[in-house]
N, C-alpha and C positions, 0 to 999 in steps of 0.2 A: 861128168859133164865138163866139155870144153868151156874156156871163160877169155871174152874180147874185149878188153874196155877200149875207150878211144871218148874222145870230143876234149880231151884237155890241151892247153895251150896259155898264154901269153895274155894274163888281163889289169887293164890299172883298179887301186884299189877302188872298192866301192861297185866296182861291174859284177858280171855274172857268168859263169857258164854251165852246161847240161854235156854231161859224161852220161856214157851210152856203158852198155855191157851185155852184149851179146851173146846168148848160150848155142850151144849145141850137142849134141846126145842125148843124152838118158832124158826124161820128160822134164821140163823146164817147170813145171809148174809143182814136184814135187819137193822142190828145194829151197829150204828160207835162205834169203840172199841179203848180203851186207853190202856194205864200201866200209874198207879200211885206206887210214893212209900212213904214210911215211915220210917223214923229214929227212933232212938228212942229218946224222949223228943219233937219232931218236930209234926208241921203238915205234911197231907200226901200231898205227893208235884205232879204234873201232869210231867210225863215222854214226852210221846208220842202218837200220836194220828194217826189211821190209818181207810180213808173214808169207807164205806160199800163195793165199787166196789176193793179198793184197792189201787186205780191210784193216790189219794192224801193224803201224811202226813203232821204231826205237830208236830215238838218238841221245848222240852224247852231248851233255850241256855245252859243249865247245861251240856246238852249231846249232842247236837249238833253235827255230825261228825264223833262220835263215834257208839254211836247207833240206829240202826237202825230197825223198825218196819215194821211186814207187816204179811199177813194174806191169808189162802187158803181156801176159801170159801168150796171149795170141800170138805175138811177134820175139816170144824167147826172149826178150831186154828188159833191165833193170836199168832204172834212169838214178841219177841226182842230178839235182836241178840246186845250185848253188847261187847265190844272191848276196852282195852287201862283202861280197872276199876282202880280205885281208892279209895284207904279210904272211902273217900266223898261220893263213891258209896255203900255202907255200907248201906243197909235197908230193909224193909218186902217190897216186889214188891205186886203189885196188878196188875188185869185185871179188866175191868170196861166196860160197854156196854149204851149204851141209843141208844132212837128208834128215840127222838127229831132230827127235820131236823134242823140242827142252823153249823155257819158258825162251820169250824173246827180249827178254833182258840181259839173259846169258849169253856173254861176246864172245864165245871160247867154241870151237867146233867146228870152225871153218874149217874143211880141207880139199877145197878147191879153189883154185885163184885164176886168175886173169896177169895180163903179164904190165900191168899196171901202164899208168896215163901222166904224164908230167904236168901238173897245173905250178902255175907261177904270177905269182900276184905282187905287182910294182907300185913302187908308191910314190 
């Protein structure tokens, strides 16, 4: 599967933005998909995790609350809809897919990516 992300950009603290992630190939619907991101000097860190069907997430306490993930089968994309950003939210997002059936708390199996979205949050 090919992976697009895009909608990140330029926001003061306390705004919001929604990163898109567009598939294409193999059937979209067969693959649990994440957002990972990356700071710079960090490793790249697991966001959020959204089942094949849709019906179950997983996020990591960092964002917890705030944002929020999900995905339309119909139209091949994976959304985060992000709220309440922060400095700390400062990083290259990514989109990520694997076809492994493994619980969805298991952040590890990604190996498809997207060529990641710059979000940048001022304060």
């Amino acid at each position: 599967v090919q992976l697009q992300a895009s909608g990140g950009g330029l926001v003061q603290v306390g705004g919001s933005l929604r990163l898109s992630c567009a598939a294409s190939g193999r059937s979209f619907s067969t693959y649990e998909m994440a957002w990972f991101r990356q700071a710079p000097g960090k490793e790249r860190e697991f966001i959020a995790a959204v089942s094949r069907s849709g019906g179950i997430t997983y996020y990591a306490d960092s964002v917890k609350g705030r944002f929020t993930i999900s995905r339309d089968n119909l139209k091949n994309t994976v959304y985060l809809q992000m709220n309440s950003l922060t400095p700390e939210d400062t990083a290259v997002y990514y989109c990520g897919a694997r076809m492994a059936i493994v619980a969805i708390t298991i952040t590890l199996g990604y190996n498809s990516w997207g060529q990641g979205t710059q979000v940048t949050v001022s304060s």
